[in-house]
C-alpha positions in Angstrom: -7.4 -10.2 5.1 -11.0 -9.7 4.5 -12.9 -9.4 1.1 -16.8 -10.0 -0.6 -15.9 -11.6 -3.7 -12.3 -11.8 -3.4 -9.7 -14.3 -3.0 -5.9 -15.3 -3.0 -6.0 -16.1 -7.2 -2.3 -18.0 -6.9 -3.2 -19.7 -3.9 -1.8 -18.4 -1.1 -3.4 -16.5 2.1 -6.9 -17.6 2.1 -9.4 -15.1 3.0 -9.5 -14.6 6.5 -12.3 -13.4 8.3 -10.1 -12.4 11.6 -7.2 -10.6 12.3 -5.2 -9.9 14.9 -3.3 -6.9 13.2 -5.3 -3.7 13.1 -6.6 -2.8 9.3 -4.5 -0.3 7.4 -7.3 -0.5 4.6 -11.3 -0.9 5.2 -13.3 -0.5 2.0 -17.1 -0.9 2.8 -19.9 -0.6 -0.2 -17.7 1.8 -2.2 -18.6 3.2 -5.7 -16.6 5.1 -7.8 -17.3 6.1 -11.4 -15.6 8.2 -14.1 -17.4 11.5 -14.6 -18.5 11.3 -18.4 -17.6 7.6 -18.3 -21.5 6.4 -17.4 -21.0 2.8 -18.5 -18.0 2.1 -15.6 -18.2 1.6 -12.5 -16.0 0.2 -9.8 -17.9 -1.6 -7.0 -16.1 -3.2 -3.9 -18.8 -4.3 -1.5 -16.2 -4.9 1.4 -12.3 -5.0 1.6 -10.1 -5.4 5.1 -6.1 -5.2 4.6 -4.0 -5.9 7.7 -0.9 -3.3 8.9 2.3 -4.9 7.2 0.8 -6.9 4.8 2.0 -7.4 1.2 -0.6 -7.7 -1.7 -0.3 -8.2 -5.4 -3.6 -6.8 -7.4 -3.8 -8.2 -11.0 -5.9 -8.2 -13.8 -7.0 -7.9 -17.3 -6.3 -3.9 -18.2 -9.7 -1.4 -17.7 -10.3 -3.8 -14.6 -9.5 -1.1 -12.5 -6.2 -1.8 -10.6 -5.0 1.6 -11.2 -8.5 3.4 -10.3 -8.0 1.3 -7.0 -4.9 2.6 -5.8 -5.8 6.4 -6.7 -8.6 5.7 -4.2 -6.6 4.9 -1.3 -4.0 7.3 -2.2 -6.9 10.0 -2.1 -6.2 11.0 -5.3 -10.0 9.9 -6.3 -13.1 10.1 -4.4 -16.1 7.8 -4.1 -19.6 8.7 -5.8 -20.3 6.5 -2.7 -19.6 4.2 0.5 -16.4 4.2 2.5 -12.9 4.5 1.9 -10.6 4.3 4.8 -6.9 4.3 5.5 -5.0 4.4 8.6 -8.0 5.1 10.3 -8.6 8.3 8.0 -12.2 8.4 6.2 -10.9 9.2 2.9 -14.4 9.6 1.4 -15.2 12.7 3.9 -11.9 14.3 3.0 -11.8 17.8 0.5 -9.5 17.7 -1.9 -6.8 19.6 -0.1 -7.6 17.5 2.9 -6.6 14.3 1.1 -3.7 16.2 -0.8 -1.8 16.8 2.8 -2.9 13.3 4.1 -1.4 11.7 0.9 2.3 13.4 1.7 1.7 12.2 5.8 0.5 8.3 5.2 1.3 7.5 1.1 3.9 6.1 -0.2 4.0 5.2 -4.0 6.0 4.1 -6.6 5.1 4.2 -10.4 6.5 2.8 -13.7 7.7 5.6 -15.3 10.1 6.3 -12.0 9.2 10.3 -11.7 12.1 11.4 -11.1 13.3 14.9 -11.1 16.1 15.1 -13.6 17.9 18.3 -12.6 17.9 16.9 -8.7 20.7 14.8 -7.6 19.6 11.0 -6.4 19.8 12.2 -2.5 18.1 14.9 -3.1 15.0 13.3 -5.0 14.7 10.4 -2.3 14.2 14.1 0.0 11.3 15.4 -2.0 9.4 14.1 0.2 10.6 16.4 3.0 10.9 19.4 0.7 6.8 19.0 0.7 6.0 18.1 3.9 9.1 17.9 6.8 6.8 16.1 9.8 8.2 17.6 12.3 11.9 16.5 11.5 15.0 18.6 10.6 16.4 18.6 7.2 19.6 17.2 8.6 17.0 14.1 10.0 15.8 13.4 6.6 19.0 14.1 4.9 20.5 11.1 7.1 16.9 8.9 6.4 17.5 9.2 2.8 21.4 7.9 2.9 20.3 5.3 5.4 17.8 4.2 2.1 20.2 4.7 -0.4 23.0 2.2 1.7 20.4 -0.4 2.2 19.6 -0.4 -1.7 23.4 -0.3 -2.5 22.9 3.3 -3.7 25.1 5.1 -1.3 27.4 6.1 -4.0 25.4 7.4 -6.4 23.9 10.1 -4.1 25.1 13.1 -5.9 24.5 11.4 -9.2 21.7 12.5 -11.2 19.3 10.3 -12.6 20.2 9.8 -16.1 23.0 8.8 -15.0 21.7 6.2 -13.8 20.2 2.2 -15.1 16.5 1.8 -15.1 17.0 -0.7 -12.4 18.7 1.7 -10.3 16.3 4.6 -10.8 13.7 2.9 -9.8 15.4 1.5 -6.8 15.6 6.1 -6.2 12.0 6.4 -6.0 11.6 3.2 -4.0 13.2 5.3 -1.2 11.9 8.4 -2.3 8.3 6.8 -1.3 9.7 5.3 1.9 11.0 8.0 3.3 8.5 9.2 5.6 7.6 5.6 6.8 4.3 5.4 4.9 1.9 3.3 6.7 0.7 2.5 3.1 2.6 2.0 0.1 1.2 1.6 -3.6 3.2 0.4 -6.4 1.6 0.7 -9.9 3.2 -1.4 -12.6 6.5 -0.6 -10.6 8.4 -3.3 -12.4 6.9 -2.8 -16.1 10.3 -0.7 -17.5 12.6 -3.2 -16.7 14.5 -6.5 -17.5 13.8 -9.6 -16.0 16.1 -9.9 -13.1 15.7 -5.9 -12.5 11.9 -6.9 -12.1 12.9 -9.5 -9.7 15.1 -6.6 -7.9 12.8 -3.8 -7.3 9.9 -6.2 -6.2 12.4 -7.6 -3.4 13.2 -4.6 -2.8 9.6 -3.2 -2.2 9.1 -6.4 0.0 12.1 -6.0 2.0 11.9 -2.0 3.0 8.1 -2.7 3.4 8.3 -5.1 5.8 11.2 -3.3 7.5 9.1 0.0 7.8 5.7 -1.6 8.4 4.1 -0.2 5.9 1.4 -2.3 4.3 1.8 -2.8 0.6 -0.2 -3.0 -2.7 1.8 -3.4 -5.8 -0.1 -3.9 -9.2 0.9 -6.0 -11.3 0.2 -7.7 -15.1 3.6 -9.9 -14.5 2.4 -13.4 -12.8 6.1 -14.1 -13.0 6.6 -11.7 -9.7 3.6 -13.1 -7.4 5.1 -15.7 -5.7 6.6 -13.3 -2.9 3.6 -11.4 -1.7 1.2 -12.6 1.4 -2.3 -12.3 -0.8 -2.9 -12.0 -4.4 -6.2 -10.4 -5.5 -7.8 -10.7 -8.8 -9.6 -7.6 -9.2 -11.9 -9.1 -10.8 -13.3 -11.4 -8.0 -13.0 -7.6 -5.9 -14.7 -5.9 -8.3 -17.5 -5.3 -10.5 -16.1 -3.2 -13.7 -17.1 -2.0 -16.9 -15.4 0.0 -19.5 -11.4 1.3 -19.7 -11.9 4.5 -18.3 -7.5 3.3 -16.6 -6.0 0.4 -15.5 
């Protein structure tokens, strides 16, 4: 992993300025700021994030954690510089461009679970495919989904819906529903900030685990120190970043 101004804050994965593993992530002189929020502005001079690789981003809220993660998701755009993921210059993208690349290459995972209440649990994990299929049958992504839903012990809740359902376990829902069209990029925001303590513990092994087993490369935000010790690199986004204002988190 390569960064200006950034290191591993608990420790662990110095910065590297190799890699064998191609990048998932190159950020290079890229500016972003709020429109009517003058006073903020998110800088990253230079950022380099490895295929499979599992990175906590923490810091103080308004530090831009959040911000971040819209940018590689496409979701923002750069007044400036380079965002690139999977070898897809985000920054040169319209918005509908960005939209369809989201569905293809994102995965992500937020606190609030967004789930669809009036869907059963199978068939939320599918959304996914309901949106954009990739060239596989329903019947292909019907059996993705319930391979998911085993491997998180949630086999038997697939025609549950999802207020039937703990916190713990609807969250462990839209883990698959993000993994189900093996992301090459995953994006967790505050994933874990609903739930108890060993539900916390849960979902972030949980991201690790079906990461790792996809290859997707994964960015979880995070205010929780508690849940670092797991994760490859730990970035402040502060040492990242320059950032001003609370425009998000």
């Amino acid at each position: 992993m390569e960064a200006d101004g950034a290191g591993s804050s608990a420790g662990r994965a110095p910065v590297s300025q190799h890699n064998e593993k191609p990048a998932v992530i190159e950020l290079r002189d890229m500016r972003f700021r709020y429109p009517g929020a003058g006073e903020f502005e998110l800088s990253i001079p230079s950022l380099s994030i490895p295929s499979s690789e599992s990175v906590a981003v923490v810091g103080p809220s308004g530090s831009g954690k959040t911000t971040l993660l819209g940018l590689l998701a496409g979701i923002l755009r750069p007044a400036q510089g380079h965002v690139q993921v999977s070898g897809t210059e985000l920054s040169a993208l319209g918005e509908r461009q960005r939209r369809q690349f989201r569905i293809r290459q994102v995965g992500q995972v937020f606190q609030a679970f967004e789930l669809l209440h009036y869907l059963t649990v199978l068939e939320n994990v599918m959304l996914t495919h309901f949106i954009h299929a990739g060239g596989r049958s329903a019947a292909q992504s019907r059996k993705r989904a319930l391979e998911l839903l085993t491997d998180t012990g949630l086999a038997d809740r697939a025609d549950s819906r999802p207020d039937e359902l703990s916190q713990g376990e609807q969250q462990r829902v839209a883990v698959c529903r993000a993994l189900l069209n093996r992301p090459a990029l995953l994006l967790a925001d505050e994933p874990t900030g609903n739930l108890d303590s060993e539900n916390k513990r849960n979902v972030v092994d949980l991201l690790l685990q079906q990461s790792q087993r996809g290859g997707s490369t994964l960015l979880m935000v995070t205010h929780d120190r508690s849940l670092l010790e797991p994760f490859a690199t730990v970035l402040d986004i502060r040492e990242l970043c320059g950032a001003q204002g609370k425009p998000g988190t």
